[in-house]
C-alpha distance (Angstrom), angle and dihedral (degrees) to the residues before:
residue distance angle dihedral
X1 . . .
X2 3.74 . .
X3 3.53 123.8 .
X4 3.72 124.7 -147.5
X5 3.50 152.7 172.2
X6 3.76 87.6 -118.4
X7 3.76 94.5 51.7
X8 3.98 112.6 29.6
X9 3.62 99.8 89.0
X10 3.76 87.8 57.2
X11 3.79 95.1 44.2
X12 4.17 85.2 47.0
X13 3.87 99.2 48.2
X14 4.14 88.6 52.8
X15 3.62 125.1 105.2
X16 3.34 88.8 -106.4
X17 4.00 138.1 93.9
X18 3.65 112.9 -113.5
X19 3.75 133.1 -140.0
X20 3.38 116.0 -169.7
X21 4.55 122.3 -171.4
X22 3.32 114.6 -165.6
X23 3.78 117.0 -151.4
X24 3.62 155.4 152.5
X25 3.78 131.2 -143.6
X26 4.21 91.1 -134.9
X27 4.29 80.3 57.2
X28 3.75 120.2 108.7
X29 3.54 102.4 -169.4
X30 3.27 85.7 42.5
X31 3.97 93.6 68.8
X32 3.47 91.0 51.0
X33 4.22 92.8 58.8
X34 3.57 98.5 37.6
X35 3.73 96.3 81.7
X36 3.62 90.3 49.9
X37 3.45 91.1 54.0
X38 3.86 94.2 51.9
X39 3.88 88.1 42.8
X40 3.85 88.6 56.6
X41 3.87 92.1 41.7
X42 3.90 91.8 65.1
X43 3.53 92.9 38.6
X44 3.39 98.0 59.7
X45 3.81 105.1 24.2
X46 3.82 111.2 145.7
X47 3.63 96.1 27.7
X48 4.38 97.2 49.6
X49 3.61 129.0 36.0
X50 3.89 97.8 -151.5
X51 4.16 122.3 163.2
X52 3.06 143.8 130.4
X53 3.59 140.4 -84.5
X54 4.54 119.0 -161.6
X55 3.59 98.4 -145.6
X56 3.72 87.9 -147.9
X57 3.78 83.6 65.8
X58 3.79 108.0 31.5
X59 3.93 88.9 56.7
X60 3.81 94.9 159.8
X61 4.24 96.8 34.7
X62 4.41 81.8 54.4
X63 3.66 91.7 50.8
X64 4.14 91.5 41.9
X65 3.85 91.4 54.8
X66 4.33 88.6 35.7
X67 3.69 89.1 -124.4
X68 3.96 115.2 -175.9
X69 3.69 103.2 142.7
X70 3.99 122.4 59.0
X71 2.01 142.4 -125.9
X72 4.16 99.5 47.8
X73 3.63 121.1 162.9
X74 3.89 102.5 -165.6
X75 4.11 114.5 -164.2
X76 3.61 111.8 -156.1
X77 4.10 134.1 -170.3
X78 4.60 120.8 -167.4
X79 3.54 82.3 -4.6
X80 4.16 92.8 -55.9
X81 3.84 126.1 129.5
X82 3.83 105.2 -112.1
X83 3.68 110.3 172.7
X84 4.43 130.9 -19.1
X85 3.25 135.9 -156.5
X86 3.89 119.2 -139.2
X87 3.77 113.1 -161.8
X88 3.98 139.2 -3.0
X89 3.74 107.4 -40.4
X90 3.99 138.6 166.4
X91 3.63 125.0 -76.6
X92 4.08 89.1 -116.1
X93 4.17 83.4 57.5
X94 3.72 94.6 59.5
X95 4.08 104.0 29.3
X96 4.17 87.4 56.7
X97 3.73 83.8 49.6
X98 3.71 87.6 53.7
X99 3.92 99.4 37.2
X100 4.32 78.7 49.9
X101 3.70 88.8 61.2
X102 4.00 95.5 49.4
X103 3.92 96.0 33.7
């Protein structure tokens, strides 16, 4: 899913958690987190929102959050930053972040 400025207030006001990666196509590290991300995604669609957001794009959702390192995978619960994730990390990193927001 694609995050937006247009669309995250929806996406934040669901009944859902929210898990937000913020990204940019020029990003390295980035590459190597996306497909975890999109791995995740499926695996937990229906209990997760998670996407991401291109900070390039999203100008005012980066600057809401204070984003200036990517990538940054934000994890949010009722609309409330819970946990982040600063940097490339392991699959096991992020899915017991996501696991944390449905436990």
């Amino acid at each position: 899913m694609i995050i937006t400025d247009e669309n995250y207030a929806e996406l934040a006001a669901g009944d859902k958690p929210l898990v937000i990666d913020f990204w940019a196509t020029w990003c390295g590290p980035c590459r190597m987190v996306s497909p975890i991300i999109e791995e995740l995604e499926k695996k937990y669609e229906g209990q997760v929102v998670i996407g991401k957001a291109d900070v390039e794009e999203a100008v005012d959702l980066t600057g809401k959050f204070g984003i200036r390192n990517i990538p940054t995978v934000v994890f949010l619960k009722n609309g409330q930053v819970v946990d982040k994730v600063v940097g490339a990390a392991g699959k096991d990193v992020f899915e017991s972040k996501v696991q944390a927001l449905i436990g």
